[in-house]
C-alpha positions as CSV (number, residue, x, y, z in Angstrom):
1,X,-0.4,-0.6,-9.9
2,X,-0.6,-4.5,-9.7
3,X,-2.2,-5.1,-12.7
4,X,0.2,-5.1,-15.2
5,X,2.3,-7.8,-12.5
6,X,-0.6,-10.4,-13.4
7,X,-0.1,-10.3,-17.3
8,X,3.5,-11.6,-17.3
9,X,4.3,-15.0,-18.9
10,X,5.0,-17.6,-16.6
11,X,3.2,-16.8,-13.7
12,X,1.0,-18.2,-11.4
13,X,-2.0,-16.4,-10.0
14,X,-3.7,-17.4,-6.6
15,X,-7.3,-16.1,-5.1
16,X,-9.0,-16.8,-2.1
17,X,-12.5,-16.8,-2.1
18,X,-15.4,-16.0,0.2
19,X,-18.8,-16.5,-1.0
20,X,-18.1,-16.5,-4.4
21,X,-16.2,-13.3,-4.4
22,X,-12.3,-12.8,-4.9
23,X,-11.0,-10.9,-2.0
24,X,-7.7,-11.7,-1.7
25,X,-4.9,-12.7,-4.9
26,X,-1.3,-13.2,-5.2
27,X,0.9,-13.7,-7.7
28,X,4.1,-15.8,-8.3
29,X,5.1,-12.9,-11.1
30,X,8.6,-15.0,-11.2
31,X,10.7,-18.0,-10.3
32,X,14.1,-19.4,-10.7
33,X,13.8,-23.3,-10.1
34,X,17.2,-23.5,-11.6
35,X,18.4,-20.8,-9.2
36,X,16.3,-22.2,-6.0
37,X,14.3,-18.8,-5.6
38,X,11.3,-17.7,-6.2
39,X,9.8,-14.0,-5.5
40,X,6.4,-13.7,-3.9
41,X,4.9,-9.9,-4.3
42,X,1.8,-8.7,-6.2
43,X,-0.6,-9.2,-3.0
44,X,-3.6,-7.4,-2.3
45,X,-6.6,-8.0,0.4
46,X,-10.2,-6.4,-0.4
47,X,-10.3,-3.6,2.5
48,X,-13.4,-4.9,3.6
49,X,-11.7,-8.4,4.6
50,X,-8.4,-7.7,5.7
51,X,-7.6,-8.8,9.5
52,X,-8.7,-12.2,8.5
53,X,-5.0,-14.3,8.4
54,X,-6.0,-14.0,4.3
55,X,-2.5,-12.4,3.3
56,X,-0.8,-15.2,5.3
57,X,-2.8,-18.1,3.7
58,X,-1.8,-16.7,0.3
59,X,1.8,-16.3,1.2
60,X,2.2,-19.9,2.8
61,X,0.3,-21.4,0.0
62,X,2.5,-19.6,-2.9
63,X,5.8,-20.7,-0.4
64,X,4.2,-24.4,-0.8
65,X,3.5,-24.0,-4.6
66,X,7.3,-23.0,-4.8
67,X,8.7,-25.4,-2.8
68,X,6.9,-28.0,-5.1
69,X,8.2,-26.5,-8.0
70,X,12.1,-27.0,-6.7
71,X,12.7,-23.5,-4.7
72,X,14.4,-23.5,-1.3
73,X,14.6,-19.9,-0.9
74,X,11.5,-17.1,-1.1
75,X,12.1,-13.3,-1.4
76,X,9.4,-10.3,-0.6
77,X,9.2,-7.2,-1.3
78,X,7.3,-4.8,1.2
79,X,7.2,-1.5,2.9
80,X,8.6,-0.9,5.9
81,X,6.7,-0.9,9.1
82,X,3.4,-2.7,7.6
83,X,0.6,-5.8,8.2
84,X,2.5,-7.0,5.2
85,X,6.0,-6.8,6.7
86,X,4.8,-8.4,9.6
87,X,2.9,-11.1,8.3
88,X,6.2,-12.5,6.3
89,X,8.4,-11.7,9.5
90,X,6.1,-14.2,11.1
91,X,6.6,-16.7,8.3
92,X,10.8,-16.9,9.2
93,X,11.1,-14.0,7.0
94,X,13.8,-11.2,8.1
95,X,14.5,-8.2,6.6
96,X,18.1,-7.8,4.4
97,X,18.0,-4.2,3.8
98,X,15.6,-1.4,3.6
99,X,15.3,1.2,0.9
100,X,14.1,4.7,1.1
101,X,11.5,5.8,-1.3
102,X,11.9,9.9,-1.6
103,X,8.5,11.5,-3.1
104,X,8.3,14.9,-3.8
105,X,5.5,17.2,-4.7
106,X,5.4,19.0,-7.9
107,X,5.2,23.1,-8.1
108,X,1.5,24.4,-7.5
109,X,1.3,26.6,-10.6
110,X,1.2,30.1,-9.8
């Protein structure tokens, strides 16, 4: 599902490392220097290393790139109720609305 997020022009794309190995990434998929705001989603942890502050590193890192780059204001995109909601409501982020994602099953075939 991420993939196609790291082939748009523009971007930036950050890792973190552990022994040579990629287990963490983010991407800066899109920013507005002229509009002061940048969006930060497109974050994934290896399962095997999550728990280890990773996901925050990435996100305050990306918030530094952006701030270099001109922003003052970050936006992210997350579900409700997760490590990842909570990791940027640690950061000073706060939540401006919440959406409902319905999902429904198709017909089993008879």
């Amino acid at each position: 599902m991420l993939s196609p997020m790291f082939s748009f022009p523009g971007g930036l794309t950050f890792v973190a490392e552990i022994d040579g190995q990629i287990v963490a990434n983010g991407r800066w998929p899109e920013s507005s220097p002229s509009n002061k705001i940048v969006g930060l989603y497109g974050a994934g942890t290896l399962n095997a290393y999550r728990g280890r502050g990773l996901q925050t590193a990435m996100l305050q890192r990306r918030m530094q790139a952006a701030a270099e780059a001109g922003c003052e204001y970050a936006v992210i995109i997350t579900q409700g109720g997760t490590t990842s909601q909570r990791n940027a409501e640690r950061l000073g982020f706060r939540v401006a609305y919440s959406k409902a994602t319905l999902v429904k099953q198709p017909p089993v075939p008879s």
